[in-house]
matplotlib code that plots the C-alpha trace (Angstrom):
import matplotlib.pyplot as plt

x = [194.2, 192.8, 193.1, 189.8, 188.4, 190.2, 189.5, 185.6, 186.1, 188.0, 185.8, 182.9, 184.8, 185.9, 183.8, 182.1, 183.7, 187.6, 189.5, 191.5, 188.2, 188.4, 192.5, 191.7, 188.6, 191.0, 193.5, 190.9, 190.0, 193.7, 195.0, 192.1, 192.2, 195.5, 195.5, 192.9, 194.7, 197.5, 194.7, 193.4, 196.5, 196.1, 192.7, 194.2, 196.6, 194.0, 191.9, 194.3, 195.3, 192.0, 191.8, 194.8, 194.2, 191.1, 189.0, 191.1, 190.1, 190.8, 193.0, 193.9, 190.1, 191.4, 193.0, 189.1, 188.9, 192.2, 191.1, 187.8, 188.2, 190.2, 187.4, 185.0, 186.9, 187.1, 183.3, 182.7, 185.2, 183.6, 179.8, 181.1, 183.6, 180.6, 178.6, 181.0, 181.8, 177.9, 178.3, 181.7, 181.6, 178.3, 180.0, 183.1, 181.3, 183.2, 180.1, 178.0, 174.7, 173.0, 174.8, 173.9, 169.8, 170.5, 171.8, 169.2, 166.7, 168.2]
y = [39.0, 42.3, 44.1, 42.9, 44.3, 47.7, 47.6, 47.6, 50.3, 52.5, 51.6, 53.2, 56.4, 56.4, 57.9, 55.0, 57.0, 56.9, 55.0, 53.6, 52.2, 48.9, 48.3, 48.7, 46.0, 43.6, 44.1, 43.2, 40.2, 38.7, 39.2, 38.6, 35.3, 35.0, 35.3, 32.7, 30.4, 30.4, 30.9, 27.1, 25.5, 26.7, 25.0, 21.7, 21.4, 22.8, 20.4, 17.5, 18.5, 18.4, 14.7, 13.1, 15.0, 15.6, 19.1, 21.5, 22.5, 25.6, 28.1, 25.9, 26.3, 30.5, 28.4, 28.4, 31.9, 31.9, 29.3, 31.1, 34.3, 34.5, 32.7, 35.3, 38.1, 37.0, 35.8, 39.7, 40.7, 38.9, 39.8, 43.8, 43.2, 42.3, 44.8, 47.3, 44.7, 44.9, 48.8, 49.2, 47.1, 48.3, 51.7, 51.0, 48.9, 46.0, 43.3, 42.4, 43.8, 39.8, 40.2, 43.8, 43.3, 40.0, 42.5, 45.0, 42.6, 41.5]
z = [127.7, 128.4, 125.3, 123.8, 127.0, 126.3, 122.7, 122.9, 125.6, 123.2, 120.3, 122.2, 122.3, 119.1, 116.3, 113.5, 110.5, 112.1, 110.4, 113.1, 114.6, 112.2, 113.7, 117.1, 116.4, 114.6, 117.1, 120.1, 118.2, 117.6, 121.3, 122.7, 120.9, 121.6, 125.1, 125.6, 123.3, 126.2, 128.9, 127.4, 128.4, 132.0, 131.9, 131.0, 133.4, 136.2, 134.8, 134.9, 138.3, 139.8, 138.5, 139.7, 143.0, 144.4, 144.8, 146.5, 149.8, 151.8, 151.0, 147.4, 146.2, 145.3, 142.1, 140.5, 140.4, 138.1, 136.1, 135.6, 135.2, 131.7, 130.0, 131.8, 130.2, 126.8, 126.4, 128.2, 125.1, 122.6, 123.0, 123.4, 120.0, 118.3, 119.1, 118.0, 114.6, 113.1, 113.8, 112.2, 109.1, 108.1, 108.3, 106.2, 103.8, 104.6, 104.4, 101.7, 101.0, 101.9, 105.3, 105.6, 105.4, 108.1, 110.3, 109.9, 110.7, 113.7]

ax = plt.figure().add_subplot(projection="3d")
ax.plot(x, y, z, "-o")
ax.set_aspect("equal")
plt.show()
C-alpha cells in the first residue's frame, strides 16, 4: 500500500532522463492499485459491519481511522504519481504529440 507513496518520493529524486524513472512510475501505479484493490474489501466488510450493528462507540470508533486511511494514501499516491507521469512521459516520448499540446496547455 505504500509503495505508490514511496515511488513518487523517489521519483522526485530521481533525474527526468534516468531510465529507471518510467519503472519505478509503473511500479507505484500497479501496487498501489493493488493494495487498494485488497484495501476495498476491508471497506465492505466495515461497511457491512457498521450496518448490521450500529455505529461503534468508544474505544471501537479507532476502526474509522483503519478504514480510512488506505483510501487517504492512495488518492495522496495518485495526485503525486501524476504529477511525476505528465513530467516523465513527455520526457521519454511516450505520448502523442495531441496529448502533448493538452498538457502544455494545462
Amino acid at each position: 500500500m505504500l509503495v505508490g507513496v514511496v515511488a513518487f518520493n523517489v521519483l522526485n529524486i530521481i533525474t527526468t532522463e534516468d531510465t529507471r524513472a518510467i519503472g519505478v512510475l509503473f511500479t507505484g501505479y500497479f501496487f498501489q492499485g493493488l493494495g487498494f484493490f485488497m484495501t476495498f474489501f476491508y471497506i465492505c466488510i466495515y461497511i457491512i459491519r457498521i450496518m448490521t450493528t450500529g455505529f461503534l462507540e468508544g474505544h471501537q470508533a479507532n476502526g474509522a481511522f483503519v478504514a480510512a486511511g488506505p483510501p487517504g494514501f492512495t488518492a495522496l499516491a495518485l495526485i503525486n504519481l501524476g504529477k511525476n507521469a505528465r513530467r516523465l512521459l513527455d520526457a521519454h516520448n511516450l505520448i502523442t504529440p495531441t496529448s502533448r499540446r493538452d498538457l502544455v496547455r494545462r
